[in-house]
C-alpha positions as CSV (number, residue, x, y, z in Angstrom):
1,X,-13.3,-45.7,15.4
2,X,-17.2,-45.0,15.7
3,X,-16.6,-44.2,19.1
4,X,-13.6,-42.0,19.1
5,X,-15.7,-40.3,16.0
6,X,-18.3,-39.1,18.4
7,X,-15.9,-38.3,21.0
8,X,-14.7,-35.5,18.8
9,X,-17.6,-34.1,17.9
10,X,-18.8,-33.5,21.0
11,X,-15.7,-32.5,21.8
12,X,-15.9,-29.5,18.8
13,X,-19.6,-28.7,19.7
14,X,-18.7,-27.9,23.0
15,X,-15.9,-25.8,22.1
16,X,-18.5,-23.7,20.4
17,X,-20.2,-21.6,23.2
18,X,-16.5,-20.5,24.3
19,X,-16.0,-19.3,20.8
20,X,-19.1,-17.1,20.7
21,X,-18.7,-16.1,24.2
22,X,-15.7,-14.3,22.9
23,X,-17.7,-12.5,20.0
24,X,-20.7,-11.4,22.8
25,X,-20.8,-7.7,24.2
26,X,-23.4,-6.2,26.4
27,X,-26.8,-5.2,25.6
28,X,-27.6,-1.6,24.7
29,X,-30.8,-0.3,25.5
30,X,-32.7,2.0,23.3
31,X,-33.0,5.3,24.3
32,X,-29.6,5.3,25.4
33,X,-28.5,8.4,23.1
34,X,-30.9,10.3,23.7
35,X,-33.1,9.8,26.8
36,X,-35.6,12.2,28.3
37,X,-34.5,13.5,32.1
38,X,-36.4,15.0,34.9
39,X,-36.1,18.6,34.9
40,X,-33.4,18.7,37.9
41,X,-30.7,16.9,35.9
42,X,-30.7,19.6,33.7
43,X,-27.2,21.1,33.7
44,X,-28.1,24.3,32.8
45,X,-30.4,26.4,34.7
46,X,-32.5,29.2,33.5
47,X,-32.9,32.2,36.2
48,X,-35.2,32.1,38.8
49,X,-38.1,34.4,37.4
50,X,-38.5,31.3,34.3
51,X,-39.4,30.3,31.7
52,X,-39.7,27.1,33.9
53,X,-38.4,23.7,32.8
54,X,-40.7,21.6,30.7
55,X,-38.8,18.6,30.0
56,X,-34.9,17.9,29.1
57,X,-33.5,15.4,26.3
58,X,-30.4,14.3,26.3
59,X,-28.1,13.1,23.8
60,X,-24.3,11.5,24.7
61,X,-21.8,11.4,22.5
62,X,-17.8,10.2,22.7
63,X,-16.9,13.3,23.3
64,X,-20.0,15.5,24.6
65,X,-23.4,15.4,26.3
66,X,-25.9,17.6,24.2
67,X,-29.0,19.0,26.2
68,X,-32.3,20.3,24.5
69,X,-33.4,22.1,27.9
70,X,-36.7,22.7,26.7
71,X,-39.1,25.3,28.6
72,X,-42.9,27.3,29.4
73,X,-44.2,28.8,26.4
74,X,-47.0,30.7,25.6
75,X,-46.2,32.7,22.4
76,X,-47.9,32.6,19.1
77,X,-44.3,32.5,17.2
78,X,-44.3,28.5,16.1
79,X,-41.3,26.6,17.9
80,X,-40.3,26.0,21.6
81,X,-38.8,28.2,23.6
82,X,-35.1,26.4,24.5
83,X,-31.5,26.2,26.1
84,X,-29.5,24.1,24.6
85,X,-25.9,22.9,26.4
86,X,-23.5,21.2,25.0
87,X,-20.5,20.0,27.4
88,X,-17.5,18.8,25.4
89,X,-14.2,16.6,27.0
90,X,-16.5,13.5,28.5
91,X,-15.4,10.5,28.1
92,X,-16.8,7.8,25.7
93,X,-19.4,5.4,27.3
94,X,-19.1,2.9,24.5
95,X,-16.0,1.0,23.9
96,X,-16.3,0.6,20.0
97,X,-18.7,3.3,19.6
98,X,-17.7,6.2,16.6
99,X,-20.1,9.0,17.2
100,X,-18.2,12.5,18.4
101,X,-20.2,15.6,18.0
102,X,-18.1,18.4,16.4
103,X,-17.2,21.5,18.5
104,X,-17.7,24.3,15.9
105,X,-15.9,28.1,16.7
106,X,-18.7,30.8,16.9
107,X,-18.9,32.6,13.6
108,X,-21.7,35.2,12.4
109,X,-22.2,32.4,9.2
110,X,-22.9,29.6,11.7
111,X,-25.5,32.0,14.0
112,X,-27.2,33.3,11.3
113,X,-27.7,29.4,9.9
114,X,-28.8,28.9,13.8
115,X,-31.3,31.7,14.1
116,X,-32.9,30.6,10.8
117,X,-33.2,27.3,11.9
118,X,-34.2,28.2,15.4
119,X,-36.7,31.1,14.7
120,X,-38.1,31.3,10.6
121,X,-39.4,34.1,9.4
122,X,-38.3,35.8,12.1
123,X,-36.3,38.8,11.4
124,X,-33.2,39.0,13.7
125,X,-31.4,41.7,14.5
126,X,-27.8,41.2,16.1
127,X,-26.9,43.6,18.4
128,X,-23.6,45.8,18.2
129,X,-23.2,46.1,22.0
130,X,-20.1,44.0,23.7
131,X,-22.0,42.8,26.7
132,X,-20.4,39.5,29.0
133,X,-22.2,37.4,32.2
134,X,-20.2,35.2,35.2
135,X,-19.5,33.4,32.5
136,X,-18.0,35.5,29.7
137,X,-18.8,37.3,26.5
138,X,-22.3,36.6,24.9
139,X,-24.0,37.6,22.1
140,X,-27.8,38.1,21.3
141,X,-30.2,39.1,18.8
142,X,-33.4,40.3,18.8
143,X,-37.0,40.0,16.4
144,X,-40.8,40.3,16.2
145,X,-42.8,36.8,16.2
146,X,-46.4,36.9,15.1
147,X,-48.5,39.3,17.2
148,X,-46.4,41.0,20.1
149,X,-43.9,39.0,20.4
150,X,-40.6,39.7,20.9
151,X,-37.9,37.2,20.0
152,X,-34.1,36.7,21.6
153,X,-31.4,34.8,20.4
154,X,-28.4,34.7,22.8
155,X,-25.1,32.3,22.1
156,X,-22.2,32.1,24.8
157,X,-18.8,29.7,24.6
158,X,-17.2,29.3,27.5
159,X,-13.9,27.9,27.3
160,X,-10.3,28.6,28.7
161,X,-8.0,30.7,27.1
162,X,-6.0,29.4,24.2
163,X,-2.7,30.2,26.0
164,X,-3.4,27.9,28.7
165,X,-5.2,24.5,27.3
166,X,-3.4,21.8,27.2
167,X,-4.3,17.8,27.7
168,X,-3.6,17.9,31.3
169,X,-5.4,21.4,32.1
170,X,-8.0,23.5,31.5
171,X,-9.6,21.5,28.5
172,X,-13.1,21.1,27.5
173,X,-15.8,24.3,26.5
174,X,-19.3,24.5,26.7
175,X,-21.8,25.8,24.1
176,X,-25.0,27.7,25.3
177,X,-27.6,28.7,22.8
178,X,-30.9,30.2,24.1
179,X,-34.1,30.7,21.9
180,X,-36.7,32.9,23.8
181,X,-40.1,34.3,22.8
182,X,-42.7,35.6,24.8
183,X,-45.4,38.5,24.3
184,X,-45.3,41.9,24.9
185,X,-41.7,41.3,26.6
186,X,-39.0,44.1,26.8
187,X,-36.0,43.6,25.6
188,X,-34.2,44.1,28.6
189,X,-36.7,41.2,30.3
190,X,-35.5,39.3,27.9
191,X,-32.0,40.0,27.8
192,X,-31.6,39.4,32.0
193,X,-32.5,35.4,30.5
194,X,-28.6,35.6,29.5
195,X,-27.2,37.3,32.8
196,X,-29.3,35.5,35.2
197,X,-28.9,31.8,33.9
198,X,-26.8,28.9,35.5
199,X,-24.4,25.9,34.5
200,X,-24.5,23.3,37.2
201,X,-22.8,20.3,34.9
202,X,-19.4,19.9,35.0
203,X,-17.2,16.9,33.7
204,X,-15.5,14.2,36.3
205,X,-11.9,15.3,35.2
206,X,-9.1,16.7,37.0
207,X,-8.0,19.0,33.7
208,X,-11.5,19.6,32.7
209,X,-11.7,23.5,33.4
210,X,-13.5,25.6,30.6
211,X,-13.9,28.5,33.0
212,X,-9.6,29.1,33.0
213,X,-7.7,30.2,36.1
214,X,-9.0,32.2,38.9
215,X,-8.9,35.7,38.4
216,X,-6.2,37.2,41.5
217,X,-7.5,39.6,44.5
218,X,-7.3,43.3,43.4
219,X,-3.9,44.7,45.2
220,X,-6.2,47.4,45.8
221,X,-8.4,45.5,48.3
222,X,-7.1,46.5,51.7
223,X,-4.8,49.2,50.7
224,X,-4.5,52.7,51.3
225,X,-6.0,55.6,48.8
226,X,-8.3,53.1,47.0
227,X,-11.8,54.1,48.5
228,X,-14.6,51.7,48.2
229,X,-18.1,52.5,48.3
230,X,-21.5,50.7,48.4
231,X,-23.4,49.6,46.0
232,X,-26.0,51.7,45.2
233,X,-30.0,49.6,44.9
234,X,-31.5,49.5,41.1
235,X,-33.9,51.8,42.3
236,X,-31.9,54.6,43.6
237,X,-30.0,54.7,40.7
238,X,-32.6,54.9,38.0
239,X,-35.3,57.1,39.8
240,X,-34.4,60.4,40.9
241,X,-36.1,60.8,43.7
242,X,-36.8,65.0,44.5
243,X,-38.3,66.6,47.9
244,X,-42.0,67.9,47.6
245,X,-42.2,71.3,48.5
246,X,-45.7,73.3,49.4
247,X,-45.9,76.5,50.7
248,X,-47.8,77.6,54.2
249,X,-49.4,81.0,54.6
250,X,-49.9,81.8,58.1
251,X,-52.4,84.6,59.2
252,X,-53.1,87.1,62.1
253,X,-56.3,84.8,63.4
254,X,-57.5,81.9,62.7
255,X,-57.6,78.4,64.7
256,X,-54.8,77.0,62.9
257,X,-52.2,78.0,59.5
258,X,-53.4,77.0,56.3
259,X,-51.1,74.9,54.0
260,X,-51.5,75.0,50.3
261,X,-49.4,73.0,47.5
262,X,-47.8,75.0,45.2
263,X,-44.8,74.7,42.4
264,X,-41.5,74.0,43.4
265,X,-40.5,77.2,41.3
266,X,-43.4,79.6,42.2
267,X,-43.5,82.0,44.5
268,X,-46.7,83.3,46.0
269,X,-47.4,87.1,47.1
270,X,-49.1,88.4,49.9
271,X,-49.0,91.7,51.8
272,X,-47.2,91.9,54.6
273,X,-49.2,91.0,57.2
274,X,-49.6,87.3,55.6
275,X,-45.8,86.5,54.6
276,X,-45.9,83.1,52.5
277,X,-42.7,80.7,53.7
278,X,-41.4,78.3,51.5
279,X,-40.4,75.1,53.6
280,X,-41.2,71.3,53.5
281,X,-43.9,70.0,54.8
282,X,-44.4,72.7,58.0
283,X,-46.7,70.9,60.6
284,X,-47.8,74.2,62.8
285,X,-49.2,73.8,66.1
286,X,-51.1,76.6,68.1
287,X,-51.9,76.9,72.0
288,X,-54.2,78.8,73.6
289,X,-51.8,79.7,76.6
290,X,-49.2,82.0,74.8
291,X,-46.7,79.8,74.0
292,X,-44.8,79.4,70.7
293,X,-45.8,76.9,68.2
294,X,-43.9,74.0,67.8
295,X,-42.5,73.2,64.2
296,X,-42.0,69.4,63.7
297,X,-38.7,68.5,61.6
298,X,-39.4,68.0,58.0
299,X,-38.2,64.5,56.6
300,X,-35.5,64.9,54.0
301,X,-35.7,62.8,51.4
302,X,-32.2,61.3,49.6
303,X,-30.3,62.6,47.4
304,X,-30.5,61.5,44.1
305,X,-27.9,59.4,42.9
306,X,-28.4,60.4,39.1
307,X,-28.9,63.9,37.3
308,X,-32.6,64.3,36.7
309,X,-34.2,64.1,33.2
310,X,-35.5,67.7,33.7
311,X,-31.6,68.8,34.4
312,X,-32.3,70.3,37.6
313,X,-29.7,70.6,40.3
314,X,-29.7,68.1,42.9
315,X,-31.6,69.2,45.7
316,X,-31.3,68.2,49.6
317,X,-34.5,68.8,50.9
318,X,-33.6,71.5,53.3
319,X,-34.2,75.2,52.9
320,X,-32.8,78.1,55.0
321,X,-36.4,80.4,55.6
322,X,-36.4,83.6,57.7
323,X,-38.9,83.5,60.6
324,X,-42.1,84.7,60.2
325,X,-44.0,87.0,62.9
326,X,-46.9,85.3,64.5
327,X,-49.9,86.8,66.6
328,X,-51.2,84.9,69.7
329,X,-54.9,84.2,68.8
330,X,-55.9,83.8,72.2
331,X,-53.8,87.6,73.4
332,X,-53.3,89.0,70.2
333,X,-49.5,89.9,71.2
334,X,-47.1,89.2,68.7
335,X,-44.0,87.1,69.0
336,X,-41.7,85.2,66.3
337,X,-42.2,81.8,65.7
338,X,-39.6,79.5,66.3
């Protein structure tokens, strides 16, 4: 009986490890919440000009991947400068894991309680203006920091829709909040952060599509009585850009005419002997052998593509002069220049 005693026991202890092995999951490592990344595995870009990436943390959730983009700054307003991403419809890395983020609507309430918390003591101001990016509609903000600096708040959702989610298509949204200060910035430096930025995450799903369907080619494109024309620069279309016009009084003797600036409205007055021309830029040449001189072409600037501040009328640059009469220096017979 002794012996048959031991043999169940041992038989029970070694039924033990299979028991536990049952109970056993894998090891999580610390950090694996929220983990700091190299700057190119952010998943939101800022533009090209900066502020330049300092570090990223990330946070995953059962639902979402939160990213605290943080970046360069060099203001005396306390607090980082930061984009913050939040890409919801992932799927849960932990099997018996509870910890979604909530996906809260954008409300003036829940920005307000966001700029406070982003940027205190800062005075924000919302702007009024319906302005939208690639991505969509977007909203900013705008404050003095300490010294000269000016403060931006922008917020963007991007999601599909509500017509067309559904659990097989175009689900998911992503939530992009931007805290920016910088000294003596403009506010349209700091507003191009919010145009000129870029999402480069996405979600490994088939019906993950916060972006909703492609927008259809114009019936326009291609068709006849729908003109198209080019795209005018920045530059062109902010400064006017008007010919300079001097005025050349040419004499009876002399070497060579003498060319004198004068306002575009004025008109100079000489006897008749010495009539005064009003053209652009003249470049006179004289011979000595009798021949006429030789007027180079003036260059003509371009049209401005914008009314100028002062209201004048658009000018082209070329004026219609009568010729005036010449002497030969070297003869003294007079002809008409050409």
């Amino acid at each position: 009986m002794s012996g048959l005693g031991h043999l169940g026991a041992a038989v029970l202890f070694c039924g033990l490890p299979l028991l536990a092995a049952g109970c056993a999951g894998q090891p999580v490592q610390m950090g694996t919440f929220a983990k700091n990344l190299p700057a190119e595995q952010a998943m939101v870009l800022p533009p090209p000009a900066g502020p330049g990436i300092v570090s990223v943390i990330e946070r995953r959730y059962d639902n979402a991947v939160d990213q605290d983009i943080l970046l360069y700054t060099s203001a005396l307003t306390p607090g980082q400068n930061l984009l913050k991403a939040q890409f919801f419809g992932t799927a849960n890395p932990f099997k018996l894991s509870d910890n979604k983020l909530t996906s809260t609507p954008v409300t003036e309430a829940g920005i307000a309680s966001e700029m406070r918390r982003a940027l205190p003591g800062v005075r924000m101001v919302r702007s009024s203006f319906f302005v939208q990016n690639n991505y969509g509609p977007f909203g900013y903000a705008f404050g003095r920091g300490a010294g000269n600096d000016l403060c931006m708040y922008g917020w963007q959702q991007v999601r599909s829709p509500s017509g067309t989610i559904s659990p097989l298509a175009n689900h998911g949204s992503i939530q992009i909040r931007a805290r920016i200060c910088e000294a003596d910035a403009t506010e349209q430096k700091l507003l191009a952060f919010m145009y000129n930025y870029t999402i480069t995450g996405a979600v490994d799903n088939g019906g993950w599509n916060p972006y909703g369907e492609p927008q259809p080619v114009s019936p326009s494109l291609g068709g006849v009585g729908s003109p198209i024309y080019p795209r005018p620069t920045s530059a062109e279309a902010i400064v006017p850009v008007l010919p300079q016009r001097t005025s050349a009084v040419y004499t009876r003797s002399g070497p060579a005419p003498v060319a004198q600036s004068t306002p575009p409205a004025a008109t100079a007055t000489v006897p008749p002997a010495a009539p005064v021309v009003s053209v652009p830029r003249p470049v006179m040449t004289q011979t000595a052998t009798g021949r006429s001189p030789v007027a180079a072409e003036p260059s003509v600037s371009r049209a401005p593509l914008v009314p100028s501040p002062s209201g004048l009328a658009q000018q082209t640059g070329r004026v219609s002069v009568p010729s005036p009469s010449c002497t030969n220096v070297t003869s003294g017979a007079a002809y008409a220049c050409r």
